[in-house]
LUMDREN-935056 format. One line per 10 residues: number of its first residue (from 1); for each residue y, x, z of N, C-alpha, C. Coordinates in nm, 3 decimals, always signed. Atoms other than C-alpha are relative to their C-alpha. Layout:
REM residues N
NUM) Y:X:Z:Y:X:Z:Y:X:Z; ...
This chain:
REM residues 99
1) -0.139:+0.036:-0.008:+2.756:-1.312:-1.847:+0.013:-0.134:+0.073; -0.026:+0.129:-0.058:+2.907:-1.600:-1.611:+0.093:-0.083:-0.070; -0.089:+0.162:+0.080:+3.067:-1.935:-1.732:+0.106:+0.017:+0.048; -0.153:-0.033:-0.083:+3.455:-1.818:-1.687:+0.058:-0.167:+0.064; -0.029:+0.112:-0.125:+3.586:-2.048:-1.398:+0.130:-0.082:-0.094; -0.086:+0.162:+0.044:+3.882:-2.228:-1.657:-0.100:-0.064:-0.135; +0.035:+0.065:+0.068:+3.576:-2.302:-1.874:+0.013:-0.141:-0.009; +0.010:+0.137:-0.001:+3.531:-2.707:-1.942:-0.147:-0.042:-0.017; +0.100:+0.022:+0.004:+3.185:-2.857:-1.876:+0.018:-0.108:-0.129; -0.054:+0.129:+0.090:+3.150:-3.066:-2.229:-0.144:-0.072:-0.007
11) +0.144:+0.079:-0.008:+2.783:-3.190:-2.188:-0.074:+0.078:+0.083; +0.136:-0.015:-0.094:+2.512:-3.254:-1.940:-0.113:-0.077:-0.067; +0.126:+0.045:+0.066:+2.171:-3.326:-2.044:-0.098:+0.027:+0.091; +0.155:-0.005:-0.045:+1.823:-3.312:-1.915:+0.016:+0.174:+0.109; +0.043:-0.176:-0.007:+1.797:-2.940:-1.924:+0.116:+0.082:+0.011; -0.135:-0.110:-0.002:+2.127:-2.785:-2.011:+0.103:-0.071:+0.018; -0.135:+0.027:-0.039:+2.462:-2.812:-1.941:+0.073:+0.111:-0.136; -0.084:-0.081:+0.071:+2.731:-2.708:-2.193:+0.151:+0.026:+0.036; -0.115:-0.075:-0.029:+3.043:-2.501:-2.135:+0.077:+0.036:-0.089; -0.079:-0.053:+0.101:+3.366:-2.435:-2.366:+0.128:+0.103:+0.077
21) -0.104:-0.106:-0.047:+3.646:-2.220:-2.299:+0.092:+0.065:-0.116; -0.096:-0.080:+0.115:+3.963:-2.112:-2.539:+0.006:+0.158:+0.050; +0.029:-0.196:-0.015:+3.939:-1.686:-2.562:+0.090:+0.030:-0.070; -0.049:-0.082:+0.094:+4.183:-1.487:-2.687:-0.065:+0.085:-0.023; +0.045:-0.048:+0.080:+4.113:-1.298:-2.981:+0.079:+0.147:-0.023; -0.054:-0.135:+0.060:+4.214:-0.916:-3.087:+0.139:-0.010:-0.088; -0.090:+0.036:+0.102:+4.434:-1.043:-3.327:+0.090:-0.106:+0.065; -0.105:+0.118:-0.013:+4.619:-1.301:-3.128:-0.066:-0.157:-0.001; +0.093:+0.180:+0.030:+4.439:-1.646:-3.224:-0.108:-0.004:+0.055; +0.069:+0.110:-0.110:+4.249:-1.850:-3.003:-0.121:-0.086:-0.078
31) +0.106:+0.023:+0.074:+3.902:-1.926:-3.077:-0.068:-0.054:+0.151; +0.062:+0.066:-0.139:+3.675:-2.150:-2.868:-0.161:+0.055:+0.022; +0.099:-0.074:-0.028:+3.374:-2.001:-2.700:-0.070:-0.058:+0.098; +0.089:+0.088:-0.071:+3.026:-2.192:-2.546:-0.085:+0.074:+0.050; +0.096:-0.044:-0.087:+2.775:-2.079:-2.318:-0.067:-0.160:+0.055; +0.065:+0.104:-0.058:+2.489:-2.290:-2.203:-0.054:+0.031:+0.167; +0.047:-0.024:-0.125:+2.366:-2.307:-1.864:-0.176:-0.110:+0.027; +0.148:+0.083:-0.001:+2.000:-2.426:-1.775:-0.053:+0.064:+0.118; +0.146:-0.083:-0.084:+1.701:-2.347:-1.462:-0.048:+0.142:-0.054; +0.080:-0.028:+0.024:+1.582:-2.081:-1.444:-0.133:+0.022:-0.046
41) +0.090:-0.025:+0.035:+1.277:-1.965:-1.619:-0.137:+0.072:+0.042; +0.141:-0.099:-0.114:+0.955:-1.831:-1.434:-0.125:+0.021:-0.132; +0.135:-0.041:+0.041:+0.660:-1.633:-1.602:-0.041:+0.105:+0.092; +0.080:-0.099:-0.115:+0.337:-1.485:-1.420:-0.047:+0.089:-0.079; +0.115:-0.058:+0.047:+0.072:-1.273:-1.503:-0.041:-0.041:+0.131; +0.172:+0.032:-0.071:-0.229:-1.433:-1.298:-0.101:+0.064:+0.003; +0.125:-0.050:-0.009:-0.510:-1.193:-1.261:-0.122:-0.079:+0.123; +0.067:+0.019:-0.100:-0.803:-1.333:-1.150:-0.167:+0.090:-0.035; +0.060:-0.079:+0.016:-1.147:-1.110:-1.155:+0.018:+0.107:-0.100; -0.047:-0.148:+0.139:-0.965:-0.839:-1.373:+0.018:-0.055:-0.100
51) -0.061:+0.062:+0.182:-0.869:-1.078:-1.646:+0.144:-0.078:+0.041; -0.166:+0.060:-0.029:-0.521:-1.224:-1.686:-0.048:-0.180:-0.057; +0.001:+0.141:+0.075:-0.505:-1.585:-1.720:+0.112:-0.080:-0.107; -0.078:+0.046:+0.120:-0.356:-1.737:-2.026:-0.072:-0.160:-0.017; -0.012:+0.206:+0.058:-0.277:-2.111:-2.127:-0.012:+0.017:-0.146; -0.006:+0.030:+0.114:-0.380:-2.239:-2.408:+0.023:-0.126:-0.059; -0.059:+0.094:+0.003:-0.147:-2.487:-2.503:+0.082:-0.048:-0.136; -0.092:+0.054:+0.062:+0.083:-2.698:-2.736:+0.114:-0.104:+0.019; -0.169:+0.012:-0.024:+0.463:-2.762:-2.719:+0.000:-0.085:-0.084; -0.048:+0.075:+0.082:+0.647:-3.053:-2.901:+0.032:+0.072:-0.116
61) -0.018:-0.028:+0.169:+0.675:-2.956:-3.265:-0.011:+0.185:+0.001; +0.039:-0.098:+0.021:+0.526:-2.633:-3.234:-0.124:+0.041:+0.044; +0.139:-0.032:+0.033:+0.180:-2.502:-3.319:-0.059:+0.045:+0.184; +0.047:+0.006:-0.163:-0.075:-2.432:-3.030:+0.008:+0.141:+0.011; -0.019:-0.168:-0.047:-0.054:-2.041:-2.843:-0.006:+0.009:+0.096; +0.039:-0.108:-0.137:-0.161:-1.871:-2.588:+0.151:+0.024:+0.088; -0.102:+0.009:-0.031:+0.096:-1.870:-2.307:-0.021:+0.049:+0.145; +0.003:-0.012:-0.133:+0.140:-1.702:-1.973:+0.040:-0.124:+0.111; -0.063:+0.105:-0.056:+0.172:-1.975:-1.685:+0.173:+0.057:+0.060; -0.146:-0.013:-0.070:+0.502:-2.041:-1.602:+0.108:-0.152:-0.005
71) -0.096:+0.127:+0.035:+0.837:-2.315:-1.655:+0.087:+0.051:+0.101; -0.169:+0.010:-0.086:+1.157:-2.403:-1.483:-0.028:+0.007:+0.146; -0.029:-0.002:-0.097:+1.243:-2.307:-1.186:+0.050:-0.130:+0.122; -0.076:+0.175:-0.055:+1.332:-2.631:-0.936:+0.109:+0.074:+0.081; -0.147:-0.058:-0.089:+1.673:-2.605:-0.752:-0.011:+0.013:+0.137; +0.024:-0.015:-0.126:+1.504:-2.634:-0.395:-0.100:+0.134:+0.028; +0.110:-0.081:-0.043:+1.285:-2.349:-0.432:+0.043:+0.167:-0.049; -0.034:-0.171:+0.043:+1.277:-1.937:-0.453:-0.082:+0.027:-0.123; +0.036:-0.075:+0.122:+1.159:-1.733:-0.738:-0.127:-0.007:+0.011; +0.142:+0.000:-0.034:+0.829:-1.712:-0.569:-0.080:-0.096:-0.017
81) +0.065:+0.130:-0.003:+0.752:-2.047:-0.461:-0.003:-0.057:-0.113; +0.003:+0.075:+0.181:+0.837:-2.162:-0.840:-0.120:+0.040:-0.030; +0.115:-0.059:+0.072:+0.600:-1.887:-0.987:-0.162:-0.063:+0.064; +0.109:+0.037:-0.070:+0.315:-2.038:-0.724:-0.014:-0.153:-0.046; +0.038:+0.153:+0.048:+0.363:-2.371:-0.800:-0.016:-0.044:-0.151; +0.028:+0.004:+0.139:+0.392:-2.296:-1.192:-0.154:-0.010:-0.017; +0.092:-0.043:+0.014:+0.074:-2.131:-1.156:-0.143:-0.098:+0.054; +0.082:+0.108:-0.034:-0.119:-2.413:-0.954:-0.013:-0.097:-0.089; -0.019:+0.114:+0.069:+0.039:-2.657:-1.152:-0.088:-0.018:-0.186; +0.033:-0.033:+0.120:-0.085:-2.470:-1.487:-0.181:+0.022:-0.010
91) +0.121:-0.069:+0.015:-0.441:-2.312:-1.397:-0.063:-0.064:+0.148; +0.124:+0.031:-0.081:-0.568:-2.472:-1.085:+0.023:+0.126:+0.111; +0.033:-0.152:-0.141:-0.541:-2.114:-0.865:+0.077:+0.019:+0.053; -0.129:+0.017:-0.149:-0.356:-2.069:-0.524:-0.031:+0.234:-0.024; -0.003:-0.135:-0.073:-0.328:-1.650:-0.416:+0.085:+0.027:+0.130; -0.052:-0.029:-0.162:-0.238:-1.479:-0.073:+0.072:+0.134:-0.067; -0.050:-0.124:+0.078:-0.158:-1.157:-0.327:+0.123:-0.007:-0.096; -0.169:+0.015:+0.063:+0.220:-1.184:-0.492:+0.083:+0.164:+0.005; -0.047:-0.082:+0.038:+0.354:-0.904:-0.638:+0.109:-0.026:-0.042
């Protein structure tokens, strides 16, 4: 779903952006309604000699796990070039092969 155009931006932050918007309701009454907006998100699967590569990592306040490479998307770049640079950035390995 898109952020309806008389939404109101009510916070910017780091990562997200927040959005409000008054909706009418079935019944008549007016109820307010948020959507967040943020980067895109990129995950790979990396195969390299027939095995997939997995991170093994830990996040701020959450335990350590196994994690496909990936992260945010940057605003100058395509879907691709993200996933390539996730993947360098995560494991070290370049490819000429992109599926």
């Amino acid at each position: 779903m898109k952020i309806p155009k008389q939404s109101k931006k009510v916070f910017t932050g780091v990562i997200f952006e927040a959005y409000q918007w008054p909706q009418k309701m079935y019944d008549g009454s007016i109820e307010t309604f948020e959507r967040l907006k943020r980067p895109n998100t990129l995950s790979t699967i990396a195969i390299v000699d027939g095995k997939i590569l997995l991170n093994f990592e830990q996040q701020p306040n959450s335990g350590k796990i196994y994690a496909l490479p990936g992260g945010r998307q940057e605003k100058n770049e395509s879907a691709l070039q993200g996933a390539k640079r996730e993947v360098l950035e995560e494991t070290g390995h370049t490819s000429n092969q992109w599926k």
